[in-house]
CHARMM internal coordinates of N, CA and C (Angstrom, degrees):
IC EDIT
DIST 1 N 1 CA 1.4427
DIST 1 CA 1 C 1.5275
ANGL 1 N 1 CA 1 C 108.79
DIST 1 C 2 N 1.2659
ANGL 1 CA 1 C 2 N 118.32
DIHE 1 N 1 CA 1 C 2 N 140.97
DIST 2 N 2 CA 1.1844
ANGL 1 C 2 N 2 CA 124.88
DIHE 1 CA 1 C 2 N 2 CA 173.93
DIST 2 CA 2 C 1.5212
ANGL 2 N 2 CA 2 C 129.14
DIHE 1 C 2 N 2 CA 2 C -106.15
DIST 2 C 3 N 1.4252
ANGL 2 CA 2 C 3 N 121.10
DIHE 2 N 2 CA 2 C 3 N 140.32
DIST 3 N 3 CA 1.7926
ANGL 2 C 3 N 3 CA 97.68
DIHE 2 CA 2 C 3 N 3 CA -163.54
DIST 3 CA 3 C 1.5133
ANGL 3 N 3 CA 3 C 85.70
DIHE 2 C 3 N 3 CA 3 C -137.85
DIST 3 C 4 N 1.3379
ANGL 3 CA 3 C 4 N 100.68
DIHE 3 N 3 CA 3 C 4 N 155.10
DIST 4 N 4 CA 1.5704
ANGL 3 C 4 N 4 CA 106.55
DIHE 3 CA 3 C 4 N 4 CA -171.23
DIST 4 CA 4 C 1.9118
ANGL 4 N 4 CA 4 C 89.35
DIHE 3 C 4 N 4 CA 4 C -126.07
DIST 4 C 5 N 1.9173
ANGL 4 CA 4 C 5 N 103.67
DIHE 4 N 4 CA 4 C 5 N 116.57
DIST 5 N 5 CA 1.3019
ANGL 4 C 5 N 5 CA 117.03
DIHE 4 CA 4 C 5 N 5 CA -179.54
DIST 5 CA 5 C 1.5863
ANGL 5 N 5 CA 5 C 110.90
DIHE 4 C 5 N 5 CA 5 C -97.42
DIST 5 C 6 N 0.7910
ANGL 5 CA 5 C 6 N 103.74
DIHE 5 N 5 CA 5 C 6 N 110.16
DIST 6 N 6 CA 1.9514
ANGL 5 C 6 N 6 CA 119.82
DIHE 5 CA 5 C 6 N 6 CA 177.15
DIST 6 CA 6 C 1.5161
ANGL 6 N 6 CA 6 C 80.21
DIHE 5 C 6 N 6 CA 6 C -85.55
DIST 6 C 7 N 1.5923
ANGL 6 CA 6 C 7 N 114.62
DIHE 6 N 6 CA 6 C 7 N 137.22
DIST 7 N 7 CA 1.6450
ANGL 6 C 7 N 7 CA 126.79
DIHE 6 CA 6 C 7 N 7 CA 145.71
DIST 7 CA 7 C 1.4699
ANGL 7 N 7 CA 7 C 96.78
DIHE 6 C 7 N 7 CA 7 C -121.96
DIST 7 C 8 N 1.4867
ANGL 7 CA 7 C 8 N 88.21
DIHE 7 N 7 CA 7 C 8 N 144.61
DIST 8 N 8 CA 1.5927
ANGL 7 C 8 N 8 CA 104.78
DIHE 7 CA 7 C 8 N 8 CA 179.64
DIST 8 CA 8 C 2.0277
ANGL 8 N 8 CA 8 C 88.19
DIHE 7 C 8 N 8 CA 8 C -131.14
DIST 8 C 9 N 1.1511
ANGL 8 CA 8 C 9 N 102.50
DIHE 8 N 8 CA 8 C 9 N 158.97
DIST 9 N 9 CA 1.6334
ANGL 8 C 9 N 9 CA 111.15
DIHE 8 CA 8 C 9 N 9 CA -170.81
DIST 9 CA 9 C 1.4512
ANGL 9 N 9 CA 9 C 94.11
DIHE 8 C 9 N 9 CA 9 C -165.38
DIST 9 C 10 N 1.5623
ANGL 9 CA 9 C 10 N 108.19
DIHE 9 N 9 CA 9 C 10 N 136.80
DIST 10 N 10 CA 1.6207
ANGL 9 C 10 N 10 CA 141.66
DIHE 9 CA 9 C 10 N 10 CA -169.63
DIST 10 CA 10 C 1.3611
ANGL 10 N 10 CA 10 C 114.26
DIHE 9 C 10 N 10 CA 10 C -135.30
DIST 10 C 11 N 0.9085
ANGL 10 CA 10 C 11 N 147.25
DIHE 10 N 10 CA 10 C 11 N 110.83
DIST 11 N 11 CA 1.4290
ANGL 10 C 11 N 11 CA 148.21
DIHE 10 CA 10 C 11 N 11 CA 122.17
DIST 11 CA 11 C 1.6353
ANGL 11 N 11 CA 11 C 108.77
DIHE 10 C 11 N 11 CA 11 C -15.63
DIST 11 C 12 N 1.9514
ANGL 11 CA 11 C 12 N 84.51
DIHE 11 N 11 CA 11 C 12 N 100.52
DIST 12 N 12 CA 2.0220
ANGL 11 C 12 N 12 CA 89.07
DIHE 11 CA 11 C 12 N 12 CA 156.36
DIST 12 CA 12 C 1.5986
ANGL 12 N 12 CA 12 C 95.32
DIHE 11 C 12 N 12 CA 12 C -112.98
DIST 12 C 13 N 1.0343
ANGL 12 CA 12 C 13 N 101.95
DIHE 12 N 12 CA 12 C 13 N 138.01
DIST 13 N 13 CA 1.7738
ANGL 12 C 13 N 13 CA 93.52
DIHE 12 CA 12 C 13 N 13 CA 154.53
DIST 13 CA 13 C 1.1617
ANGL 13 N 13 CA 13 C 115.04
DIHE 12 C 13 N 13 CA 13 C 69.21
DIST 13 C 14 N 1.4239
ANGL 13 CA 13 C 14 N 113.26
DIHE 13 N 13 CA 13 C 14 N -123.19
DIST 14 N 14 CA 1.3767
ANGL 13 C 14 N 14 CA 124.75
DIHE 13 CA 13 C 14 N 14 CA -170.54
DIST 14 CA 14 C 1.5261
ANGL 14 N 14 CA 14 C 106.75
DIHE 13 C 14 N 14 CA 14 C -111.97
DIST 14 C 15 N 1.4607
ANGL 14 CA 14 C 15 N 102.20
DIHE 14 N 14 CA 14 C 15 N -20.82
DIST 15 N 15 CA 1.7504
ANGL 14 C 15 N 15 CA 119.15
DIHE 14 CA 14 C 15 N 15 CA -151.82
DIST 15 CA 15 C 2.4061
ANGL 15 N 15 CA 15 C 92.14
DIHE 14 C 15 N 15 CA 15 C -107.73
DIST 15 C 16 N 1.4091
ANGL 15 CA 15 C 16 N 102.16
DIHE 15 N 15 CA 15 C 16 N 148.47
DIST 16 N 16 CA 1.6535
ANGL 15 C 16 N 16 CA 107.60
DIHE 15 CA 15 C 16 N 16 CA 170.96
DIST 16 CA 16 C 1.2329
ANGL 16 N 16 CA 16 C 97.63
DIHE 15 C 16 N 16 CA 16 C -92.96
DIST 16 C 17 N 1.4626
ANGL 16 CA 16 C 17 N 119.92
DIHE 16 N 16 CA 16 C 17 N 124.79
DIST 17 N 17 CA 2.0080
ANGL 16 C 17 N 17 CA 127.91
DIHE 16 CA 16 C 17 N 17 CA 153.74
DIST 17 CA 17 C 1.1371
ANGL 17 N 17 CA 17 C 73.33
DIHE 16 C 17 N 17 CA 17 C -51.25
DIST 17 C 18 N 1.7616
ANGL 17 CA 17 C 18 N 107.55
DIHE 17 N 17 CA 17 C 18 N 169.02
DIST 18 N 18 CA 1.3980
ANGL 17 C 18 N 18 CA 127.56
DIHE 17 CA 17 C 18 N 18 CA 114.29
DIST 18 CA 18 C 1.5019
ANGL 18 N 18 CA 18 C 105.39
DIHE 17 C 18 N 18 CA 18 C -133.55
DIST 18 C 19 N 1.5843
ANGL 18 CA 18 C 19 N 118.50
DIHE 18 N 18 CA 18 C 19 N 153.49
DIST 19 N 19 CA 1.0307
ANGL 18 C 19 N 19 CA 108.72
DIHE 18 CA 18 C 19 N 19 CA -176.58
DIST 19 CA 19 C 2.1453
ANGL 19 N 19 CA 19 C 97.19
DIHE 18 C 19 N 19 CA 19 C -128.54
DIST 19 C 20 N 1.4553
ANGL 19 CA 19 C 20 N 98.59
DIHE 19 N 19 CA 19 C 20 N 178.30
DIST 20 N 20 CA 1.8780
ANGL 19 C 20 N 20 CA 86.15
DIHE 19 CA 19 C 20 N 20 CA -164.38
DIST 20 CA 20 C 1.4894
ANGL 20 N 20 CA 20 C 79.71
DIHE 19 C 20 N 20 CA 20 C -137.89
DIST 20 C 21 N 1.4757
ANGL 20 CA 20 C 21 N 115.49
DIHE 20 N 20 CA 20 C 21 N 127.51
DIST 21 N 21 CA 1.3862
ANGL 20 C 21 N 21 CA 117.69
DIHE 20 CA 20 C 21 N 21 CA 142.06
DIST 21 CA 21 C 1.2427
ANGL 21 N 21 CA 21 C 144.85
DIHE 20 C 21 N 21 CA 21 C -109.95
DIST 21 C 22 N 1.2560
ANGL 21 CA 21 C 22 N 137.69
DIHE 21 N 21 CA 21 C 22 N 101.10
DIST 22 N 22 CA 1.1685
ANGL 21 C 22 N 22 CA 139.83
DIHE 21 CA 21 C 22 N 22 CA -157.56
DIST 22 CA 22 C 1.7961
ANGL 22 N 22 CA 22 C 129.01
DIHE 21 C 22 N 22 CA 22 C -90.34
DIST 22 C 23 N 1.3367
ANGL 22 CA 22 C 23 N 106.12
DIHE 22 N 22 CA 22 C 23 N 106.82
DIST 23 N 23 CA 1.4823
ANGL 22 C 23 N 23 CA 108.23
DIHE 22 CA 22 C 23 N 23 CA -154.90
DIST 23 CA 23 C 1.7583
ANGL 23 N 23 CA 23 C 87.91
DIHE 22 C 23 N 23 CA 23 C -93.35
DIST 23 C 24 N 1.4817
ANGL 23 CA 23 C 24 N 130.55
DIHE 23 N 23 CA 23 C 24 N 167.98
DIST 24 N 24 CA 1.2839
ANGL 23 C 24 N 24 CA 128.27
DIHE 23 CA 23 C 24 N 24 CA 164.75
DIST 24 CA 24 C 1.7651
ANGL 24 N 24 CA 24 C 110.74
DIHE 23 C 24 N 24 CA 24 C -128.82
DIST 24 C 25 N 1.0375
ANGL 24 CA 24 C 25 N 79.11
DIHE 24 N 24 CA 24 C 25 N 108.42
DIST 25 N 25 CA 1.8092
ANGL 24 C 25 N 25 CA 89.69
DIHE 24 CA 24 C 25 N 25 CA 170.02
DIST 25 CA 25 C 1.5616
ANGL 25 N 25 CA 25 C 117.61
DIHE 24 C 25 N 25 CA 25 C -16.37
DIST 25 C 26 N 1.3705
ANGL 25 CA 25 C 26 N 137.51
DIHE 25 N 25 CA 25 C 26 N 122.40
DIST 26 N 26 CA 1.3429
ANGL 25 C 26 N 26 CA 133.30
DIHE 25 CA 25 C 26 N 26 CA 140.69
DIST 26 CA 26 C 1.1321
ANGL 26 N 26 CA 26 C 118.77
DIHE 25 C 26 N 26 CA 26 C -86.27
DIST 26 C 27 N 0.9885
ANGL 26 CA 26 C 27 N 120.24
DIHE 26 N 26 CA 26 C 27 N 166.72
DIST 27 N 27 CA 1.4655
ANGL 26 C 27 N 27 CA 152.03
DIHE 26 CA 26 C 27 N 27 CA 129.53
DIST 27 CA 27 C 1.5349
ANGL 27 N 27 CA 27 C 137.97
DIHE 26 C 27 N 27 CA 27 C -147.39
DIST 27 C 28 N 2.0368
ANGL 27 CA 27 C 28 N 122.36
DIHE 27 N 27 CA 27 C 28 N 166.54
DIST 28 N 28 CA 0.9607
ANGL 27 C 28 N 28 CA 135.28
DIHE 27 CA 27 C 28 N 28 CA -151.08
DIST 28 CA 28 C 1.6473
ANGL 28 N 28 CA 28 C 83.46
DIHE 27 C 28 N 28 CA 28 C -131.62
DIST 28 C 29 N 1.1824
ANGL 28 CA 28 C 29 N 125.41
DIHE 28 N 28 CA 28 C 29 N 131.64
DIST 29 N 29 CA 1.5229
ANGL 28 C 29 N 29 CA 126.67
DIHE 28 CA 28 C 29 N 29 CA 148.82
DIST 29 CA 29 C 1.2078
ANGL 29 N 29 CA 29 C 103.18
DIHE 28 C 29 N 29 CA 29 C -106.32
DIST 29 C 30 N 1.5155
ANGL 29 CA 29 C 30 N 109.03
DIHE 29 N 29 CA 29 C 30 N 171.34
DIST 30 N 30 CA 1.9012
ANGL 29 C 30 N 30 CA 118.62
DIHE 29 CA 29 C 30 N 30 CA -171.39
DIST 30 CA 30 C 2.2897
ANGL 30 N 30 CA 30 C 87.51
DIHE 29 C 30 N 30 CA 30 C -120.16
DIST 30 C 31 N 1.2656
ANGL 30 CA 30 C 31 N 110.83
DIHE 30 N 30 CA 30 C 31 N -173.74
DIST 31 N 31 CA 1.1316
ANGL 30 C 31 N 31 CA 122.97
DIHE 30 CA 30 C 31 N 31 CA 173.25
DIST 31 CA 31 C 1.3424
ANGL 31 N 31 CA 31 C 102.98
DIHE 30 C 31 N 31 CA 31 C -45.40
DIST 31 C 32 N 1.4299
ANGL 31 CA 31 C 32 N 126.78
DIHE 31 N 31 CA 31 C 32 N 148.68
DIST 32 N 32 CA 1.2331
ANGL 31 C 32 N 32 CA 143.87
DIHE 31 CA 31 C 32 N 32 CA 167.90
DIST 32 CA 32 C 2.1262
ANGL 32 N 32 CA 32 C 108.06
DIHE 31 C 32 N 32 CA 32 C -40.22
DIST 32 C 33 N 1.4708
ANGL 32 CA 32 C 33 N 81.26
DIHE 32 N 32 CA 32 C 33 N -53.35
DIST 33 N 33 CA 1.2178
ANGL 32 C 33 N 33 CA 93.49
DIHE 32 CA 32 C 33 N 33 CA -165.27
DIST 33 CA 33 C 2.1453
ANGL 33 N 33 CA 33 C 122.55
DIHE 32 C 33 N 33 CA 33 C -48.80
DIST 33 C 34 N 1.7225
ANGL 33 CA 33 C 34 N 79.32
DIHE 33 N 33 CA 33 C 34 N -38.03
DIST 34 N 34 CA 1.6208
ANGL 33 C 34 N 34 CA 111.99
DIHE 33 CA 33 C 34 N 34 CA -176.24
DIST 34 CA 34 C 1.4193
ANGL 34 N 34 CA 34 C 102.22
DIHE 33 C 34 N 34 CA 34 C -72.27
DIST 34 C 35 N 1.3468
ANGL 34 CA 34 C 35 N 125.97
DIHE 34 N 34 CA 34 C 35 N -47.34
DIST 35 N 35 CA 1.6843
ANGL 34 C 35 N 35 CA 133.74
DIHE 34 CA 34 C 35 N 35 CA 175.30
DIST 35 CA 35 C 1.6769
ANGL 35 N 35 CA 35 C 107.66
DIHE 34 C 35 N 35 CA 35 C 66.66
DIST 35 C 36 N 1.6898
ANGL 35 CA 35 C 36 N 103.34
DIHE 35 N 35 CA 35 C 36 N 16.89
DIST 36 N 36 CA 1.3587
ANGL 35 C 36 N 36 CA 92.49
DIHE 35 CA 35 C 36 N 36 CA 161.95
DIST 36 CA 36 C 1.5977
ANGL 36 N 36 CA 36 C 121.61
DIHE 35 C 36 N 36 CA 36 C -67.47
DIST 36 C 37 N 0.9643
ANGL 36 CA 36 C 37 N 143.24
DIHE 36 N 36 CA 36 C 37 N 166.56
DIST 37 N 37 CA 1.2735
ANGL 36 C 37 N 37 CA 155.81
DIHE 36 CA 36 C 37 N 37 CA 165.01
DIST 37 CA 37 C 1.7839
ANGL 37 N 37 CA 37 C 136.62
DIHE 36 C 37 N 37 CA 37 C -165.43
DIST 37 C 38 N 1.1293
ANGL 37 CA 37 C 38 N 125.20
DIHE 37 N 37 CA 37 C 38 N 99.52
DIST 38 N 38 CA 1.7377
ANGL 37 C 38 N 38 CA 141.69
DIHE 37 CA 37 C 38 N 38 CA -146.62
DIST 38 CA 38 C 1.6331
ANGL 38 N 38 CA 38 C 84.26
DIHE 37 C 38 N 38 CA 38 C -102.25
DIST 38 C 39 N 1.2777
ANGL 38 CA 38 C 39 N 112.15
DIHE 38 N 38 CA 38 C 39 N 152.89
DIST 39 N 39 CA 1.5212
ANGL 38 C 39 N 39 CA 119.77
DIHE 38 CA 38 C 39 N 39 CA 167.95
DIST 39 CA 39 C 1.4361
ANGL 39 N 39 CA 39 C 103.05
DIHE 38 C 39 N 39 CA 39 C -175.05
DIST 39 C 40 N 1.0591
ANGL 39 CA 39 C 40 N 116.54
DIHE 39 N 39 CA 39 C 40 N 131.81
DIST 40 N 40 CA 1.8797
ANGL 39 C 40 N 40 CA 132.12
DIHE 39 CA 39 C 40 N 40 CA -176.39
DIST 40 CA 40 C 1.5348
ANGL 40 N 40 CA 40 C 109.39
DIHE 39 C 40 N 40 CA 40 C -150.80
DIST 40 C 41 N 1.2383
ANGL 40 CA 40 C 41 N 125.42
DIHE 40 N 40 CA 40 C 41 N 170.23
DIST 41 N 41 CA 1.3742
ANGL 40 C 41 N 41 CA 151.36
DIHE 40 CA 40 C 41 N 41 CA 165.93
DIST 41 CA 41 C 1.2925
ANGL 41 N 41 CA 41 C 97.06
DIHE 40 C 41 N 41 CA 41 C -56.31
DIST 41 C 42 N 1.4955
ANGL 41 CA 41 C 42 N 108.04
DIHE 41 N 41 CA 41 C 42 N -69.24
DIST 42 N 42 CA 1.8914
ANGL 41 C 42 N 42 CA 147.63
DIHE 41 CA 41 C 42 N 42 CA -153.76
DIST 42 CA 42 C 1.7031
ANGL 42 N 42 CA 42 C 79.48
DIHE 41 C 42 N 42 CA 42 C -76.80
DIST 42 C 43 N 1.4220
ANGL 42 CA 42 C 43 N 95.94
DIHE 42 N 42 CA 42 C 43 N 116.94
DIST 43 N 43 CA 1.7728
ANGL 42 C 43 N 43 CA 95.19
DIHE 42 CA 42 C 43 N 43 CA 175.84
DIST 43 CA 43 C 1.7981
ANGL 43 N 43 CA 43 C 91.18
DIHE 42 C 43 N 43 CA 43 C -80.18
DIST 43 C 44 N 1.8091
ANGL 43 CA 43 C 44 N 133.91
DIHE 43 N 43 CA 43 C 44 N -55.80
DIST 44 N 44 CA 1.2460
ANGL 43 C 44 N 44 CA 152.27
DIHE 43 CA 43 C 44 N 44 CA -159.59
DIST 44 CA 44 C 2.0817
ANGL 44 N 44 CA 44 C 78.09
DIHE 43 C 44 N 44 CA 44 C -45.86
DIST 44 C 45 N 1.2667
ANGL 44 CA 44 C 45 N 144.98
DIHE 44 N 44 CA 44 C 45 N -35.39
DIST 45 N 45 CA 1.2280
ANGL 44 C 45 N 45 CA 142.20
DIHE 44 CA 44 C 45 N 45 CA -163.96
DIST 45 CA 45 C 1.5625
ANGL 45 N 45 CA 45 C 98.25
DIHE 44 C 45 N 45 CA 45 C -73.75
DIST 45 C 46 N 1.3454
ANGL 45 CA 45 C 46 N 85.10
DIHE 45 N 45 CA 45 C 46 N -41.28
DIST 46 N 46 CA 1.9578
ANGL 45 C 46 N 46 CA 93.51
DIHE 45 CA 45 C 46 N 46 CA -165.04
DIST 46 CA 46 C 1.2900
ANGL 46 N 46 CA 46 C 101.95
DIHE 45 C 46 N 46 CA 46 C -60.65
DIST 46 C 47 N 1.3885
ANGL 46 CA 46 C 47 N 115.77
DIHE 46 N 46 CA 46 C 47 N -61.04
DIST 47 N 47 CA 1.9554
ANGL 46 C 47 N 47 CA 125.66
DIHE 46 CA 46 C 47 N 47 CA 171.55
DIST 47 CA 47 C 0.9965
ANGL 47 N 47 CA 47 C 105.11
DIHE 46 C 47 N 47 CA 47 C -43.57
DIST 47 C 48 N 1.3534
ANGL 47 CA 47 C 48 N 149.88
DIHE 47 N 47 CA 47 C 48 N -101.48
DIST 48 N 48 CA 1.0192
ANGL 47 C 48 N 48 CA 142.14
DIHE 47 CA 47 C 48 N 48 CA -179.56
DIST 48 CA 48 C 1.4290
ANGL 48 N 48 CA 48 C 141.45
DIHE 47 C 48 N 48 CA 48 C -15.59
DIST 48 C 49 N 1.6845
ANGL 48 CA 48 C 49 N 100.40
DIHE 48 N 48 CA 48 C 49 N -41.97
DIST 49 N 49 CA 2.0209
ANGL 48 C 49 N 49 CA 96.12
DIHE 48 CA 48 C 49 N 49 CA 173.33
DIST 49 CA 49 C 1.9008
ANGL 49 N 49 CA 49 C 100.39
DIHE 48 C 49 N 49 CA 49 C -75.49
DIST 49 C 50 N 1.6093
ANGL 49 CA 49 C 50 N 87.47
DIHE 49 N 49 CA 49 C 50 N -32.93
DIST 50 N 50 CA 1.9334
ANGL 49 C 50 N 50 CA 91.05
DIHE 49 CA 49 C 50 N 50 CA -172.98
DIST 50 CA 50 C 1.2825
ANGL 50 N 50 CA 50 C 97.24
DIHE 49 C 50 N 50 CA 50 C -44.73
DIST 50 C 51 N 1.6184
ANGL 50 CA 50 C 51 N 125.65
DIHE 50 N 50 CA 50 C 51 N -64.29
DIST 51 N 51 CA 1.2717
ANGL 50 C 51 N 51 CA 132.10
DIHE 50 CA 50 C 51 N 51 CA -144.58
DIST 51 CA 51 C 1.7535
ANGL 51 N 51 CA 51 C 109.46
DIHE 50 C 51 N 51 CA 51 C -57.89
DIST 51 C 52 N 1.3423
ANGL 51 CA 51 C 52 N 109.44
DIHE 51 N 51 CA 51 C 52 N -43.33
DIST 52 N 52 CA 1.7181
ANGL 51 C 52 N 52 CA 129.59
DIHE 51 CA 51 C 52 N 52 CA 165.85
DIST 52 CA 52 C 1.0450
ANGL 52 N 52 CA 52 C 106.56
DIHE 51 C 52 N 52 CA 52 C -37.51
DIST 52 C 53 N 1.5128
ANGL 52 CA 52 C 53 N 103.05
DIHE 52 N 52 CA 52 C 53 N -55.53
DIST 53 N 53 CA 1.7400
ANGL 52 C 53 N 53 CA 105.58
DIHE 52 CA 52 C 53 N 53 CA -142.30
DIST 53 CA 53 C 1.9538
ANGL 53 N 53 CA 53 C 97.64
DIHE 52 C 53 N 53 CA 53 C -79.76
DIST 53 C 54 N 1.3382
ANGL 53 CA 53 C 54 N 120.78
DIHE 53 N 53 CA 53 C 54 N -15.43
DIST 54 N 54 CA 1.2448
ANGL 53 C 54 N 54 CA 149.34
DIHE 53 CA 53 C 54 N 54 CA -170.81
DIST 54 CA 54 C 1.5066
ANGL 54 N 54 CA 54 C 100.44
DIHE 53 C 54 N 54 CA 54 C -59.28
DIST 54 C 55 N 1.9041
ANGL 54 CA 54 C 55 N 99.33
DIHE 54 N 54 CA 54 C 55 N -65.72
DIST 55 N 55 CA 1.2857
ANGL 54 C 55 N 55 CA 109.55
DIHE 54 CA 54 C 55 N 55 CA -173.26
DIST 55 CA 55 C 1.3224
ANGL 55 N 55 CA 55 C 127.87
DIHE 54 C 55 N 55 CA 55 C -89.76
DIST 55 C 56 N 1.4837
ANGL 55 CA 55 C 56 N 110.78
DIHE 55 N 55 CA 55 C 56 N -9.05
DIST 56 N 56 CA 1.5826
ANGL 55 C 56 N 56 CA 101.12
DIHE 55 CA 55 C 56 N 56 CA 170.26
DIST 56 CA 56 C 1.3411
ANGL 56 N 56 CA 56 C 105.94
DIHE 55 C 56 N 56 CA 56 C -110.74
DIST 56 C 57 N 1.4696
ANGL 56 CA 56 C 57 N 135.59
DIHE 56 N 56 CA 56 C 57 N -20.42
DIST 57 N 57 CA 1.5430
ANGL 56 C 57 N 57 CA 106.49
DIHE 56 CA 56 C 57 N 57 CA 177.39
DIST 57 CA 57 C 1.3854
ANGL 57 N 57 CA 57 C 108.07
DIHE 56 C 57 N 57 CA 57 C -95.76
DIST 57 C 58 N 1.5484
ANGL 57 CA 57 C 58 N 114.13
DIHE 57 N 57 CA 57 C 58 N -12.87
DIST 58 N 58 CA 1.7321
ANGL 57 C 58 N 58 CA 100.17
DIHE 57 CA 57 C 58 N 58 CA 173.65
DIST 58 CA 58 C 1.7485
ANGL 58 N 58 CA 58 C 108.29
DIHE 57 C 58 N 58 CA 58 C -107.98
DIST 58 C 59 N 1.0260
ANGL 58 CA 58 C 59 N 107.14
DIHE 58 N 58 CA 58 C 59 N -11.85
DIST 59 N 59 CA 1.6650
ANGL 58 C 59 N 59 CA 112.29
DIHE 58 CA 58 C 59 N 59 CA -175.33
DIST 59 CA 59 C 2.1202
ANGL 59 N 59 CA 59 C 95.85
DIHE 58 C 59 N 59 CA 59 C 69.63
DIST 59 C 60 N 1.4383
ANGL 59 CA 59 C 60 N 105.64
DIHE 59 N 59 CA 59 C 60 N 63.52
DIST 60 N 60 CA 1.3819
ANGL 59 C 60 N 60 CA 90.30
DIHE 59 CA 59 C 60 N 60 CA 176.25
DIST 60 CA 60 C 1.7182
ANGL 60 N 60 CA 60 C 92.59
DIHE 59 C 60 N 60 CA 60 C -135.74
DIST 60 C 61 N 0.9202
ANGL 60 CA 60 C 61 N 128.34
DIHE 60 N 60 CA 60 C 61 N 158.33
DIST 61 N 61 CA 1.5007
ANGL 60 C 61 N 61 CA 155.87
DIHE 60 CA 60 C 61 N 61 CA -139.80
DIST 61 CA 61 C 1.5019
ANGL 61 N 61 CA 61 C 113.76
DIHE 60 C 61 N 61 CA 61 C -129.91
DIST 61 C 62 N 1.3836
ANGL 61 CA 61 C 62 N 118.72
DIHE 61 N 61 CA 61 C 62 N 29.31
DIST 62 N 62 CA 1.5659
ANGL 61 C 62 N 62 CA 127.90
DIHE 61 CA 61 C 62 N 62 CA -167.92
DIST 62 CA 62 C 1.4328
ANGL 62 N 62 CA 62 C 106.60
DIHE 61 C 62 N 62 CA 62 C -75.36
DIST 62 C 63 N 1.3494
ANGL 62 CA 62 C 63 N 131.50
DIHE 62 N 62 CA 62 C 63 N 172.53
DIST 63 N 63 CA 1.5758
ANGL 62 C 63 N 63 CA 149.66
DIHE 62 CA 62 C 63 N 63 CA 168.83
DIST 63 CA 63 C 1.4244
ANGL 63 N 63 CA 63 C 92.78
DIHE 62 C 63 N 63 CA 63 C -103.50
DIST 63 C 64 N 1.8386
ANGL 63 CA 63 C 64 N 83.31
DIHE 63 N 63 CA 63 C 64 N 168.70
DIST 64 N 64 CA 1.1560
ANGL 63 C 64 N 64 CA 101.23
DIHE 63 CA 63 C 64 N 64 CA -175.51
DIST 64 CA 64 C 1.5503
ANGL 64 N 64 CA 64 C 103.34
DIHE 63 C 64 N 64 CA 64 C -103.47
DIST 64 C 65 N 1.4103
ANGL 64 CA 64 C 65 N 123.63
DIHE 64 N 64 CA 64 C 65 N 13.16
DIST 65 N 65 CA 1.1078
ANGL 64 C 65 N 65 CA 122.14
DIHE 64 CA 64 C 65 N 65 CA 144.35
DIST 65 CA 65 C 1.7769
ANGL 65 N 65 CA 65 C 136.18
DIHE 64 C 65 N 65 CA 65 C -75.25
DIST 65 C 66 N 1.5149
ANGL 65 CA 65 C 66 N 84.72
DIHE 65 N 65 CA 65 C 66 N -23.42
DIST 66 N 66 CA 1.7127
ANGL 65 C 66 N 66 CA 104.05
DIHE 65 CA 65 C 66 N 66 CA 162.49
DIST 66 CA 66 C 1.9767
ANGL 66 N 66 CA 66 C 130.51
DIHE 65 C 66 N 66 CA 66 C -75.63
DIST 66 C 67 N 1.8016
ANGL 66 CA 66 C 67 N 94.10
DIHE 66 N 66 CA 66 C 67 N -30.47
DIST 67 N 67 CA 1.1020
ANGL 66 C 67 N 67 CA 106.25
DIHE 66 CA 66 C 67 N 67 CA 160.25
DIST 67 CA 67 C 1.9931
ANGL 67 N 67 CA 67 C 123.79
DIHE 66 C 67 N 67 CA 67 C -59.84
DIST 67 C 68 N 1.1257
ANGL 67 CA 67 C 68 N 91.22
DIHE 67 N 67 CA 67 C 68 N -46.49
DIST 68 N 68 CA 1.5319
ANGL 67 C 68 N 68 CA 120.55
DIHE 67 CA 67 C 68 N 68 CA -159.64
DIST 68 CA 68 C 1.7691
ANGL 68 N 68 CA 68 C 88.55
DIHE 67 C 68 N 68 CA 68 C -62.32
DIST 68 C 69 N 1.4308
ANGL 68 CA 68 C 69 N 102.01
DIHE 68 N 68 CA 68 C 69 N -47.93
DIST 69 N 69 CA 1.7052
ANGL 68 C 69 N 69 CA 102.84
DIHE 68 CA 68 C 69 N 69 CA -167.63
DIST 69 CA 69 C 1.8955
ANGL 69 N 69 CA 69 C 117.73
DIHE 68 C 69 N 69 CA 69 C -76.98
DIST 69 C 70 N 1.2673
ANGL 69 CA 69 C 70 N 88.25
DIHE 69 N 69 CA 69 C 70 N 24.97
DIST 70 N 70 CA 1.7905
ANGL 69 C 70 N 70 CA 102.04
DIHE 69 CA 69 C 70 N 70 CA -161.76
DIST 70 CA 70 C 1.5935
ANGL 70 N 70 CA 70 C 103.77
DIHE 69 C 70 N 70 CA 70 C -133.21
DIST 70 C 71 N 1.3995
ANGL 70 CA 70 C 71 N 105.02
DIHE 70 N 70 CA 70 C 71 N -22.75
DIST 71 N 71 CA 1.1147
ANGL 70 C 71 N 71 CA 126.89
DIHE 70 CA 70 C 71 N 71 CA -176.72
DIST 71 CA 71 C 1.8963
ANGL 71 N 71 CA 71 C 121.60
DIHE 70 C 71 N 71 CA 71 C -55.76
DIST 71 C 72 N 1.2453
ANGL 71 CA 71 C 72 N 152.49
DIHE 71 N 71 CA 71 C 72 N 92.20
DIST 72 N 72 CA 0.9594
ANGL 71 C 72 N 72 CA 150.06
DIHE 71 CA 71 C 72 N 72 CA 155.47
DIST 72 CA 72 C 1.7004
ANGL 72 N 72 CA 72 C 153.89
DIHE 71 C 72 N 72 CA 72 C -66.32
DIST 72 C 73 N 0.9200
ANGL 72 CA 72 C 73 N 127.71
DIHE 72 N 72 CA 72 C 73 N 113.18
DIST 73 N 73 CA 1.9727
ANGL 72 C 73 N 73 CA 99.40
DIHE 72 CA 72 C 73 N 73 CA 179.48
DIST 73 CA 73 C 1.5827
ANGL 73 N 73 CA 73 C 108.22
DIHE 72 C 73 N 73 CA 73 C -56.79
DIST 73 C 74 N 1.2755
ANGL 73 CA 73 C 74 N 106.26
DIHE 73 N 73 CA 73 C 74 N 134.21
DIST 74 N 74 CA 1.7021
ANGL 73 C 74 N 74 CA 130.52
DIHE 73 CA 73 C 74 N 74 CA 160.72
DIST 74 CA 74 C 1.2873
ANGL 74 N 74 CA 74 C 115.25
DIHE 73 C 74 N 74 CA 74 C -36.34
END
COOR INIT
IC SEED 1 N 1 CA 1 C
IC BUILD
């Protein structure tokens, strides 16, 4: 699994926060055959190229509830 760590760091006081956010990679592959494959941080990235990639190389008409259910961590 892959995790993508954002640090963000603030000045309190005398002492540095830092704080860690940890996003986890998705991705959507298509049929073996098709060898598409989308993968981002930004799942809304993942839906979206999926949803494209849906309608112009297969001409298919899916949701992004259909995306979502196809959807995996990396």
């Amino acid at each position: 699994m892959r995790v993508l760590l954002s640090v963000y760091g603030k000045q309190i006081g005398g002492r540095k926060e830092v704080v860690i956010v940890a996003e986890k990679l998705k991705k959507v592959e298509c049929d073996p055959k098709c060898g598409f494959m989308v993968q981002s941080h930004d799942e809304k990235e993942v839906v979206e190229i999926a949803l494209q990639h849906a309608k112009k190389a297969h001409k298919m008409n899916i949701t992004e509830k259909d995306v979502k259910g196809m959807m995996k961590d990396a």
